[in-house]
KOLGU-434763 format. One line per field, with one value per atom (N, C-alpha, C, O): atom name; x, y, z. Coordinates in nm, 2 decimals. Each point is the difference from the previous one (the first is absolute). Last residue first. Layout:
BEGIN
atom CA / ...
x X / ...
y Y / ...
z Z / ...
This chain:
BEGIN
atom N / CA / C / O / N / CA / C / O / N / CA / C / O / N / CA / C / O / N / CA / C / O / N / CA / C / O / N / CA / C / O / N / CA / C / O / N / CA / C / O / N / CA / C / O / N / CA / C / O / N / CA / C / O / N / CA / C / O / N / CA / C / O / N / CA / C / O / N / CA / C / O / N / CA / C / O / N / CA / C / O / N / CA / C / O / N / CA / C / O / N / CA / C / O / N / CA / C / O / N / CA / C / O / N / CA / C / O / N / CA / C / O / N / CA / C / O / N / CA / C / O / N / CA / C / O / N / CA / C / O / N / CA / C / O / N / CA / C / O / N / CA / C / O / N / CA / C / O / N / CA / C / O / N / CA / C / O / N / CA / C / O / N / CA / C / O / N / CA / C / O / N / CA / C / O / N / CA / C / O / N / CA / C / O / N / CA / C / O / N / CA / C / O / N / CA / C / O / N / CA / C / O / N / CA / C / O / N / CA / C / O / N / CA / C / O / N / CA / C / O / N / CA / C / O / N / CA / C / O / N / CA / C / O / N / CA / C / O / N / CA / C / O / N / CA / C / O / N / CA / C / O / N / CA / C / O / N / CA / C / O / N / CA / C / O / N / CA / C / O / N / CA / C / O / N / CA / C / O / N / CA / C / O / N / CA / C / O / N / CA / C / O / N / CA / C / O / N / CA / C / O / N / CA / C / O / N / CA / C / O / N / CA / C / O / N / CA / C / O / N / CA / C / O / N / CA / C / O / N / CA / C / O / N / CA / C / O / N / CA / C / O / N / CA / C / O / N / CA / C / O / N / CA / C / O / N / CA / C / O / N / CA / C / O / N / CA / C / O / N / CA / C / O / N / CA / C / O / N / CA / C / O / N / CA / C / O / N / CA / C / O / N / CA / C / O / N / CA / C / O / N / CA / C / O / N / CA / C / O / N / CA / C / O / N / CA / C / O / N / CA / C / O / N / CA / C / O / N / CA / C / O / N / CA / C / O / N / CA / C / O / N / CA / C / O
x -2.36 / -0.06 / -0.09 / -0.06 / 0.54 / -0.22 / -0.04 / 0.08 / 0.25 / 0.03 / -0.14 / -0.11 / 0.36 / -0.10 / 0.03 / 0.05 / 0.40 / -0.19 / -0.07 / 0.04 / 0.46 / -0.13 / -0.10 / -0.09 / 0.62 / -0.17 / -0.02 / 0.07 / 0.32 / -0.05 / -0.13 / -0.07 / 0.32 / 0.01 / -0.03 / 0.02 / 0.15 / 0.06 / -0.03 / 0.09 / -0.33 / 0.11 / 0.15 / 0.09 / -0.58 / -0.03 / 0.11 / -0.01 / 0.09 / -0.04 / -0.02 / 0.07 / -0.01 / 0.11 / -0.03 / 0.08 / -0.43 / 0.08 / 0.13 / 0.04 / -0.36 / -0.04 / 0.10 / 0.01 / 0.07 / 0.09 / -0.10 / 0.02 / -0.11 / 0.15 / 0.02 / 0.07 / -0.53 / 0.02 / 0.14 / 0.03 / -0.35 / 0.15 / 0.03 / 0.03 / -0.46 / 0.04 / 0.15 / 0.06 / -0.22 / -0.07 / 0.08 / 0.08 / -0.02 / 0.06 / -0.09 / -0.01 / -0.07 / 0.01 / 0.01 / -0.06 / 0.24 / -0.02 / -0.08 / 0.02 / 0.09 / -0.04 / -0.01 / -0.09 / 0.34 / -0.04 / -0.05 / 0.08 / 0.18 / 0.05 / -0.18 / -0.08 / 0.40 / -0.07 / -0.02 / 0.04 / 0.13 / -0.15 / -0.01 / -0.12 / 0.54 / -0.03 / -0.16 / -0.05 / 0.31 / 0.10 / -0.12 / -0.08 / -0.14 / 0.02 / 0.07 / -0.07 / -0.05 / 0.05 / 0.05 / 0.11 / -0.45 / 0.08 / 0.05 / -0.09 / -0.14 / 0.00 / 0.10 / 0.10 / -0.41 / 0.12 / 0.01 / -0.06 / -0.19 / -0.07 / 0.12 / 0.05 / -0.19 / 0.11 / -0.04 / -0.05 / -0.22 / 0.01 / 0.09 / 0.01 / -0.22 / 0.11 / 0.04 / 0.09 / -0.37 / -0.03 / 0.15 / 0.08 / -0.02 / -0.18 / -0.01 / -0.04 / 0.44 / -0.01 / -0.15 / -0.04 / 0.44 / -0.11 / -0.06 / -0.01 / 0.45 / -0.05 / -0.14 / -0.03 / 0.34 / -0.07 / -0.02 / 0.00 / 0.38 / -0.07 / -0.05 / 0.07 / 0.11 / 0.03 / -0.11 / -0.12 / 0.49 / -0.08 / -0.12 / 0.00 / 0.05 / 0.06 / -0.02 / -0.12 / 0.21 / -0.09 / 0.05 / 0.10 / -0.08 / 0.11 / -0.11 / -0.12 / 0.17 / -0.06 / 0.06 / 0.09 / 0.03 / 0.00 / -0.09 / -0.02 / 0.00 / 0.03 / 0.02 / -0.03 / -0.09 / 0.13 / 0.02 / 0.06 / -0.37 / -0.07 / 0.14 / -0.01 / 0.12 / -0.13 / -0.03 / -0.05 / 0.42 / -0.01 / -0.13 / 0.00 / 0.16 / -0.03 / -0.06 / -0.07 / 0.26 / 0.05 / 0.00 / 0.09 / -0.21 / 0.00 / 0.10 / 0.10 / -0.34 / 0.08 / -0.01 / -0.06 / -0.33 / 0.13 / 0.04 / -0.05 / -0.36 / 0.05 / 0.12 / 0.04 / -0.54 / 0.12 / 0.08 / -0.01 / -0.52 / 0.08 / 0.16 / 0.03 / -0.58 / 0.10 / 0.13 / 0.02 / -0.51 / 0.02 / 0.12 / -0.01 / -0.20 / 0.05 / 0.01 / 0.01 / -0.08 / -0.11 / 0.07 / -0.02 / 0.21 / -0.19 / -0.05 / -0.11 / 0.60 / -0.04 / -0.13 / -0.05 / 0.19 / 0.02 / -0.06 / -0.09 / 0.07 / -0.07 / -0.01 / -0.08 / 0.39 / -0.09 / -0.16 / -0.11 / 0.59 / -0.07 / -0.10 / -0.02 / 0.09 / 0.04 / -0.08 / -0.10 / 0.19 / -0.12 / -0.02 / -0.10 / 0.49 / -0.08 / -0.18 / -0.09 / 0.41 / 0.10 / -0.15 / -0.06 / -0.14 / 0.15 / 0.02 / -0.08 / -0.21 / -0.01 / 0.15 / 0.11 / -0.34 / 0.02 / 0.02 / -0.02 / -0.28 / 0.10 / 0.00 / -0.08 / -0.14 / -0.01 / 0.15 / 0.10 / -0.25 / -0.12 / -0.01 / -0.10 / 0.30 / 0.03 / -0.18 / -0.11 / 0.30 / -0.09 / 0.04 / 0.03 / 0.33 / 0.00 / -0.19 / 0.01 / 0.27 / -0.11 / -0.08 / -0.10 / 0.55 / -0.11 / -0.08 / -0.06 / 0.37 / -0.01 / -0.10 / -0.07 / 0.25 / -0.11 / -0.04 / -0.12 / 0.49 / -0.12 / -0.12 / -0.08 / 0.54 / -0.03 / -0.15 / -0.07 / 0.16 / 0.05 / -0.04 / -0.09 / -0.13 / 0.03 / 0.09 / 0.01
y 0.33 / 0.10 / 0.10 / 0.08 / -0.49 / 0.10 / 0.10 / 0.08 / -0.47 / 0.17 / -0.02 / -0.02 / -0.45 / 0.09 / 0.10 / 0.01 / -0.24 / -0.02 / 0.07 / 0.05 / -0.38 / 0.15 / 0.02 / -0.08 / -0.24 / -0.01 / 0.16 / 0.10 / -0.39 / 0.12 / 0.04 / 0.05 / -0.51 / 0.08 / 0.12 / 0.00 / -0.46 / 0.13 / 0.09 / 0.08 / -0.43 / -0.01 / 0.13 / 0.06 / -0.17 / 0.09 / -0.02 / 0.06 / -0.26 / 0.15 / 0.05 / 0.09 / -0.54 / 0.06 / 0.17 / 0.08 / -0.40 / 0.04 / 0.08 / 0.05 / -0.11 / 0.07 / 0.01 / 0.10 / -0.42 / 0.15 / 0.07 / 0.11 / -0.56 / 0.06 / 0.09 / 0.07 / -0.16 / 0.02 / 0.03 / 0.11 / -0.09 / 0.03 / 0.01 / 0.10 / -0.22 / -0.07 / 0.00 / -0.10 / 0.38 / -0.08 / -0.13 / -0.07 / 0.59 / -0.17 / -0.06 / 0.05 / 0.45 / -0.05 / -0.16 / -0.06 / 0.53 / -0.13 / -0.02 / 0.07 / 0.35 / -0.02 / -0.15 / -0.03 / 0.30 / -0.05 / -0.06 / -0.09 / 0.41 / -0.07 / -0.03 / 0.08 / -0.10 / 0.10 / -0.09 / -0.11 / 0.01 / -0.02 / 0.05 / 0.01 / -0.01 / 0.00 / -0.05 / -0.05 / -0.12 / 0.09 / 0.00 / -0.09 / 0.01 / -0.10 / 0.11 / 0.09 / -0.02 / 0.05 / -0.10 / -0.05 / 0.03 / -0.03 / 0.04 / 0.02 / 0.05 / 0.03 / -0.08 / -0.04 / -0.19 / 0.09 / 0.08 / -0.03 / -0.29 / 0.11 / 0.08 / 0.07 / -0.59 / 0.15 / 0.05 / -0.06 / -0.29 / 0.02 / 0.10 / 0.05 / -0.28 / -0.06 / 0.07 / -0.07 / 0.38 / -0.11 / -0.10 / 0.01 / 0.47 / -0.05 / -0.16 / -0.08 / 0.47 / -0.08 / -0.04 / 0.02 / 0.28 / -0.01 / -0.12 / -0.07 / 0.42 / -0.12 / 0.00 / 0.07 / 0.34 / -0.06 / -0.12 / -0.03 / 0.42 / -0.11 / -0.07 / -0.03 / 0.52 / -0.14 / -0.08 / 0.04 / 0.09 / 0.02 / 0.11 / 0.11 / -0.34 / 0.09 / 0.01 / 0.01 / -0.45 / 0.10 / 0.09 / -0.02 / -0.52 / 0.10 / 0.11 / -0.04 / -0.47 / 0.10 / 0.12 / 0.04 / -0.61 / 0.14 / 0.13 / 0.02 / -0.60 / 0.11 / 0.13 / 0.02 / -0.45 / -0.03 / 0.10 / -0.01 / 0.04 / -0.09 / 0.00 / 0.02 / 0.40 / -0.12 / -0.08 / 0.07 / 0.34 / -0.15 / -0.07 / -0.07 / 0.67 / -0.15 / -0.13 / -0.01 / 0.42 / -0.08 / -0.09 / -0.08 / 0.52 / -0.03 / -0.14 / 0.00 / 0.06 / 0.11 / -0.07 / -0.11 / 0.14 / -0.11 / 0.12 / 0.09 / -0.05 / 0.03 / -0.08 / -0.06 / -0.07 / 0.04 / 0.01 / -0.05 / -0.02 / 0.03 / 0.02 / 0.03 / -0.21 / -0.01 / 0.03 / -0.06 / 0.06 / 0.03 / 0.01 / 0.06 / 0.06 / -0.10 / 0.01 / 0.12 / 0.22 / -0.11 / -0.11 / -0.09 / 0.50 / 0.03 / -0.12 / -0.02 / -0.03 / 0.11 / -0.03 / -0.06 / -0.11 / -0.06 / 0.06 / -0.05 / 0.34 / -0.11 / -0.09 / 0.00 / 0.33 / 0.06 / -0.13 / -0.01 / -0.03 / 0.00 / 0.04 / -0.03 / 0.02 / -0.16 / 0.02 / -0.05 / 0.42 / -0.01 / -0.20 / -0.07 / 0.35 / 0.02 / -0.06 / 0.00 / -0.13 / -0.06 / 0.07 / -0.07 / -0.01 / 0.09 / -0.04 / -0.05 / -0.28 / 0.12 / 0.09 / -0.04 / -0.34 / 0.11 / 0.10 / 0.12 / -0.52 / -0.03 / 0.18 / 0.08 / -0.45 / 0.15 / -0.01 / -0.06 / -0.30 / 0.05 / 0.12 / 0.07 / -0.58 / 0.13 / 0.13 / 0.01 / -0.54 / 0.05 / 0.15 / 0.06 / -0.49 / 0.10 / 0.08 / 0.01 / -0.47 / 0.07 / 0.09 / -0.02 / -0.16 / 0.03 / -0.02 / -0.02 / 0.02 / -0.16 / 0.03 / -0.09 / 0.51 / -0.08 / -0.11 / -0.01 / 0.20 / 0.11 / -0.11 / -0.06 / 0.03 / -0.12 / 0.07 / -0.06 / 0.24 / -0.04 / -0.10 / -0.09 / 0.40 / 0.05 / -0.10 / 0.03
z -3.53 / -0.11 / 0.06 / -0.07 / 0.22 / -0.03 / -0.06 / -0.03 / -0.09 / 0.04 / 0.05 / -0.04 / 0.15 / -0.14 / 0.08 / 0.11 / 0.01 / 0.00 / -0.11 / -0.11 / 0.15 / 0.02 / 0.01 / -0.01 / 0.05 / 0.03 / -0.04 / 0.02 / -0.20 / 0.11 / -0.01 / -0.09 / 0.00 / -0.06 / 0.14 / 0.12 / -0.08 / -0.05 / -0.03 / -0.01 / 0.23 / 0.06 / -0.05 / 0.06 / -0.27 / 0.13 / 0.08 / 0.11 / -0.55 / 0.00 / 0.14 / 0.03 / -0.07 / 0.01 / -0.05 / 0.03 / 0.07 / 0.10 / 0.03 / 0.10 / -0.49 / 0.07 / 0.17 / 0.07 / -0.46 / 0.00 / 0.05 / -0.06 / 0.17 / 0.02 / -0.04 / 0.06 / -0.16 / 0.16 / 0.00 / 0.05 / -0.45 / 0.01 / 0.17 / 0.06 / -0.33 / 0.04 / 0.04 / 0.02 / -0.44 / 0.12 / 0.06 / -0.06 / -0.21 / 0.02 / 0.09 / 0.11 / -0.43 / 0.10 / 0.01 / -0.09 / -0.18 / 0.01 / 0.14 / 0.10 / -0.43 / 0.11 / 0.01 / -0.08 / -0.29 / 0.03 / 0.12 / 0.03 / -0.40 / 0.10 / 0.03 / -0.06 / -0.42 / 0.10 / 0.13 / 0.03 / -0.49 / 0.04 / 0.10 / 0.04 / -0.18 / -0.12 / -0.01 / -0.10 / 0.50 / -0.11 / -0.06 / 0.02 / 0.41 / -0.03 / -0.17 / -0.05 / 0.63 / -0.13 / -0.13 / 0.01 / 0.46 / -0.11 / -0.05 / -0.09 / 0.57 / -0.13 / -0.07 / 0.07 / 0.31 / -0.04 / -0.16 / -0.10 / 0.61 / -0.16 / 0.02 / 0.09 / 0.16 / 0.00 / -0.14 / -0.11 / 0.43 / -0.10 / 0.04 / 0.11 / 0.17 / 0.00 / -0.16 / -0.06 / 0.33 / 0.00 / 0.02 / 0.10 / -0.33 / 0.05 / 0.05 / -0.09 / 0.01 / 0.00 / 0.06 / 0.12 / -0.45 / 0.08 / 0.02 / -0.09 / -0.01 / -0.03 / 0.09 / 0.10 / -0.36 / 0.13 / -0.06 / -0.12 / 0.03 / -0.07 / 0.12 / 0.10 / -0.14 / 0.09 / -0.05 / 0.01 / -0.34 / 0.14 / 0.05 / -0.05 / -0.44 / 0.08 / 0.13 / 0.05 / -0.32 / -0.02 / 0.08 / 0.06 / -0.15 / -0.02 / 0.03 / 0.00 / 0.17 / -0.03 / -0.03 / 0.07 / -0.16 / 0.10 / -0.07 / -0.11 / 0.19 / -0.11 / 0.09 / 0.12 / 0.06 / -0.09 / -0.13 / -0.10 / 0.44 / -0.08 / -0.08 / -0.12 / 0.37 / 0.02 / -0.08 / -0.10 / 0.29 / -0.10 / 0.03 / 0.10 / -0.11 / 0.06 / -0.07 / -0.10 / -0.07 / -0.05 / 0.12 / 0.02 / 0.10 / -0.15 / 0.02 / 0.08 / 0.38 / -0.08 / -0.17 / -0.02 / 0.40 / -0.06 / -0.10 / -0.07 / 0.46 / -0.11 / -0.01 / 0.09 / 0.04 / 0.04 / -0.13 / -0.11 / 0.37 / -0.11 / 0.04 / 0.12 / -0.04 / 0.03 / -0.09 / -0.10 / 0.04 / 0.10 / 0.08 / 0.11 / -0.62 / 0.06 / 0.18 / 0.03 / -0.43 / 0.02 / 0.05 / -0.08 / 0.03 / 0.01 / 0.02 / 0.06 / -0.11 / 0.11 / 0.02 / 0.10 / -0.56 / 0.16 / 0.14 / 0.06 / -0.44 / -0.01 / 0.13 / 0.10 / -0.14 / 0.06 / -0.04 / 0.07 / -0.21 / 0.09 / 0.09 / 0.12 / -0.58 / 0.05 / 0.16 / 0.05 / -0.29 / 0.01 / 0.00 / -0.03 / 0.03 / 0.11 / 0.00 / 0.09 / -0.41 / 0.11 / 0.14 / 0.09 / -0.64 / 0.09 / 0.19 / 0.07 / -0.47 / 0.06 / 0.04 / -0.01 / -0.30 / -0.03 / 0.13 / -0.02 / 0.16 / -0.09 / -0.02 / 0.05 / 0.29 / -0.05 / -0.06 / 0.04 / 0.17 / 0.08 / -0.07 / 0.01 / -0.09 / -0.05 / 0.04 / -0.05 / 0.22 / -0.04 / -0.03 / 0.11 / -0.13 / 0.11 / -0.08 / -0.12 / 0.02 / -0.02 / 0.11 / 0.07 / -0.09 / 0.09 / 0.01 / 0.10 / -0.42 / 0.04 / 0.12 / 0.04 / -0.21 / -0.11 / 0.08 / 0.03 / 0.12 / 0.07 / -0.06 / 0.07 / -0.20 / 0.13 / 0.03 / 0.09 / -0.52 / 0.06 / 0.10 / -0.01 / -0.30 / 0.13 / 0.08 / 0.12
């Protein structure tokens, strides 16, 4: 996974599709935002279909991965306070659906 690996980013859900990335995120996180394809975090970028969510619990950020020829991949980073700042400075906030 690249600069992603040196993380040792905790893998929360593997094999998934783009919507069901986010609706993961979404269900279970408290803070979310969306980023366009090929936002840069952790010195890698994210590829996927829009609108690709990020999610954020704490000082922790929860992203999906798309890693060639293994599929994509829910990550969570600990301890990511700069790129929680610079997500809530770019990205676009959402909320949960109610139900």
């Amino acid at each position: 996974m690249g600069c992603v690996e040196a993380r040792h980013c905790e893998i929360l859900a593997s094999y998934l599709t783009f919507p069901e990335c986010r609706e993961f995120i979404i269900s279970r996180f408290p803070e979310h935002y969306e980023v366009p394809p090929g936002y840069h975090i952790f010195d890698v970028y994210i590829i996927g279909i829009p609108p690709i969510v990020i999610g954020i619990e704490g000082d922790d950020v929860i992203f999906p991965y798309t890693k060639p020829c293994h599929g994509t991949f829910i990550l969570r980073a600990q301890g990511a306070i700069e790129e929680i700042a610079r997500l809530r400075a770019t990205g676009k906030k959402i909320s949960k659906k109610k139900k």
